[in-house]
C-alpha positions as CSV (number, residue, x, y, z in Angstrom):
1,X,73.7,-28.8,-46.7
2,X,74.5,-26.1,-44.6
3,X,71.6,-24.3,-42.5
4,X,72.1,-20.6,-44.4
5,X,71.8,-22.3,-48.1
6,X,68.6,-23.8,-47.2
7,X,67.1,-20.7,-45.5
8,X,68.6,-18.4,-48.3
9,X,66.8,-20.9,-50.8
10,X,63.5,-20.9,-48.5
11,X,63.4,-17.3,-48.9
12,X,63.5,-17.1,-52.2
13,X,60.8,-19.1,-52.6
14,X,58.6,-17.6,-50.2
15,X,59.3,-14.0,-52.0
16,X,58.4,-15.7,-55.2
17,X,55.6,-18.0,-53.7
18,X,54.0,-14.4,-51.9
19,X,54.2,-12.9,-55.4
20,X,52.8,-15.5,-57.7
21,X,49.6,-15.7,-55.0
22,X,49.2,-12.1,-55.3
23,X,48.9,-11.9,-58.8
24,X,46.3,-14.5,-58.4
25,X,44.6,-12.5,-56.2
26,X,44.7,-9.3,-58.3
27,X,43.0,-11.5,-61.5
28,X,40.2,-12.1,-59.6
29,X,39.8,-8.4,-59.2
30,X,41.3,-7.0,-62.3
31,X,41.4,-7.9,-65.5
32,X,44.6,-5.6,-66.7
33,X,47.7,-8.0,-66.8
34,X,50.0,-5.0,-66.6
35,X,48.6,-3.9,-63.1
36,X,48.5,-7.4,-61.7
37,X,52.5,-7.8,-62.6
38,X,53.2,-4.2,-60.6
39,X,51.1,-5.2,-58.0
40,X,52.5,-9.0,-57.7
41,X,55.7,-7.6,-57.4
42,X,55.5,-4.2,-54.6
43,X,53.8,-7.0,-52.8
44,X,56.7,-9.4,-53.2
45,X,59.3,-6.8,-52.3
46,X,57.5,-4.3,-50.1
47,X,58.9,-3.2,-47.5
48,X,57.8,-4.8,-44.8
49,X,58.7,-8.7,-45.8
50,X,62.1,-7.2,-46.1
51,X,62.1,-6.1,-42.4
52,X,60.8,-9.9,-41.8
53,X,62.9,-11.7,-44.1
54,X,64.8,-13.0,-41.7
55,X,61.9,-13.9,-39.6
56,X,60.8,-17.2,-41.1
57,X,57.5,-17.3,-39.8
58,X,56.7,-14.1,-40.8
59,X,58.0,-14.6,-44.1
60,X,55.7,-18.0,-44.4
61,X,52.6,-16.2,-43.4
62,X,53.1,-13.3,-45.5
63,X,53.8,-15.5,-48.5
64,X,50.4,-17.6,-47.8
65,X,48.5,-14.0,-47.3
66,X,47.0,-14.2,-50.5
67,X,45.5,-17.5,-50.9
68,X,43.3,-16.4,-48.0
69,X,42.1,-13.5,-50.0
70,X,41.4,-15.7,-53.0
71,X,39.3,-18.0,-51.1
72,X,37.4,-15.3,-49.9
73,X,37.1,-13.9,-53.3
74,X,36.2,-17.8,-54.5
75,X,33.5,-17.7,-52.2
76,X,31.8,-14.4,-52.8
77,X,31.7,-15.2,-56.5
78,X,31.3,-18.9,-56.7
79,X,30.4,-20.2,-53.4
80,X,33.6,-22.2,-53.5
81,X,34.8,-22.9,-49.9
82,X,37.4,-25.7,-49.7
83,X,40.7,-23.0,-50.6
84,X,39.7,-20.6,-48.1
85,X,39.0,-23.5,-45.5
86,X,43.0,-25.1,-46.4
87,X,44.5,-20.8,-46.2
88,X,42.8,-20.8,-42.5
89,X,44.2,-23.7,-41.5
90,X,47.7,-23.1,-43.0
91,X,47.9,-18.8,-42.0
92,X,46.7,-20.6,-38.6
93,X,49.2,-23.3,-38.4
94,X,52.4,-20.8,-39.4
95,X,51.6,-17.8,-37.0
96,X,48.5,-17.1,-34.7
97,X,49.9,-13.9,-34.1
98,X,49.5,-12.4,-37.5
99,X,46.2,-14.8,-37.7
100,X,44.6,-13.1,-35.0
101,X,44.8,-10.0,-36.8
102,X,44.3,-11.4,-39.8
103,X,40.7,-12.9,-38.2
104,X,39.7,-9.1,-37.3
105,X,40.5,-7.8,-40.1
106,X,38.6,-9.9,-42.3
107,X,35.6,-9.0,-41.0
108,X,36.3,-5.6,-42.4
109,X,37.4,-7.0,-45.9
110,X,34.3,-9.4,-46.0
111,X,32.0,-6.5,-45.2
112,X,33.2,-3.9,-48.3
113,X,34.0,-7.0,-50.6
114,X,30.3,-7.9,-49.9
115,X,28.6,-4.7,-50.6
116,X,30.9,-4.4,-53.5
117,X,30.1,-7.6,-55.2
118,X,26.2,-7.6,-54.7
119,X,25.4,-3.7,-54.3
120,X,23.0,-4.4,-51.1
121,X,23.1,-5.9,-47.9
122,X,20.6,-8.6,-49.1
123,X,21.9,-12.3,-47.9
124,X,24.5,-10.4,-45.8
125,X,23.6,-12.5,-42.8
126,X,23.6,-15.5,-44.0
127,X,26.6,-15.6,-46.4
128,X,28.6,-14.3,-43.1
129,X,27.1,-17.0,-41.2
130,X,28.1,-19.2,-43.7
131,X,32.3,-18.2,-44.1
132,X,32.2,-17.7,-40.4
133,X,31.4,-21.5,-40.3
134,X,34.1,-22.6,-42.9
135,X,36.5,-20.6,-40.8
136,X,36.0,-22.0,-37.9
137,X,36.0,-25.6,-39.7
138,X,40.1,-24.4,-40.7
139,X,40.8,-23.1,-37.2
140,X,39.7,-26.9,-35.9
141,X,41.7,-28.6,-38.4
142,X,45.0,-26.9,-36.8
143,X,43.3,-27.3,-33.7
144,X,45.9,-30.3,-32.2
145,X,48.8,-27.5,-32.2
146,X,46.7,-24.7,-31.4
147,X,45.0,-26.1,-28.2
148,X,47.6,-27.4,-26.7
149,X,49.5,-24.3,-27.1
150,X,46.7,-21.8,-25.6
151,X,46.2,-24.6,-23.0
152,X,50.0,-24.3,-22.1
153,X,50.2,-20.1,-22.7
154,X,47.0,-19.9,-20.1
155,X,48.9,-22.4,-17.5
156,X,52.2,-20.5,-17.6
157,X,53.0,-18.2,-14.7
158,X,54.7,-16.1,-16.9
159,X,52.2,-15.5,-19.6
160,X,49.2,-16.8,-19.1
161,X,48.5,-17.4,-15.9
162,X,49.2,-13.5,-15.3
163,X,46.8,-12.4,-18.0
164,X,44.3,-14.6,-17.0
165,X,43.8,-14.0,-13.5
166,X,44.3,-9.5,-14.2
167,X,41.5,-10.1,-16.6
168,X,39.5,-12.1,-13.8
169,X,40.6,-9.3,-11.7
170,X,39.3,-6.4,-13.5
171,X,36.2,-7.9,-14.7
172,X,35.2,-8.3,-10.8
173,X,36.3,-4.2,-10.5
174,X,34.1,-3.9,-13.1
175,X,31.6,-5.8,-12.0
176,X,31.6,-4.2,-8.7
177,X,31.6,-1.0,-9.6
178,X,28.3,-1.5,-11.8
């Protein structure tokens, strides 16, 4: 099988994959099956996993996007924990790029979803404490390709090692001039 056939075939899958999890996700927030299908497919085709298609990576994380959301959603309403734990670990495992922003902007999502949900701030704390934990648990279960690869990015000259010692750098101008 040639190379092209099976990444043609891969992409359709992930385009069909990305839109099949976001009409997921829009049931648990919707209950109008005509919305979720228009929604489930812009997110399918928008416009920016066509500039990525070609990107595999991309293209994977983009397709598991939603899964993280319904685990989030799973846990606000039913305490469930074990699909956003598994999205974590699997956004985690096919792109720390994206993940990263991903991580911050979940904090923003968890937030309003919060407020939304239970109309106060009551348990905030806790709850938060409580995903914050389950995250971490999916960021340690990808943890043998992840450490490794932060342990080589930080000992490479060419990456790491430069961040690393211009961030030692201007915390001691920092430092100094405090």
């Amino acid at each position: 099988v040639h190379f092209y056939t099976v990444f043609e075939i891969q992409t359709v899958l992930k385009v069909i994959l990305s839109g099949s999890f976001f009409y997921l996700y829009l049931s648990k927030l919707s209950t109008n099956h005509k919305i979720n299908i228009i929604g489930a497919i812009s997110y399918a085709l928008s416009s920016w996993v066509i500039f990525f298609i070609g990107q595999m990576s991309f293209a994977s994380f983009y397709a598991m996007l939603p899964l993280y959301l319904i685990g989030i959603e799973s846990y606000l309403f039913e305490k469930k924990k074990i699909l956003f734990i598994i999205a974590t670990a699997l956004l985690l495992f096919t792109n720390y790029y994206l993940f990263y922003s991903l991580s911050l902007f979940t904090v923003i999502y968890f937030t309003y979803r919060y407020y939304l949900i239970h109309q106060s701030f009551k348990g905030f704390i806790l709850s938060t404490l409580i995903i914050i934990g389950y995250y971490f648990i999916g960021v340690f279960i990808t943890s043998v390709l992840t450490v490794p690869t932060v342990l080589y990015m930080v000992g490479s000259d060419r990456v790491g090692g430069f961040w690393f010692n211009d961030l030692l750098y201007m915390a001691r101008i920092y430092y100094h001039q405090l």
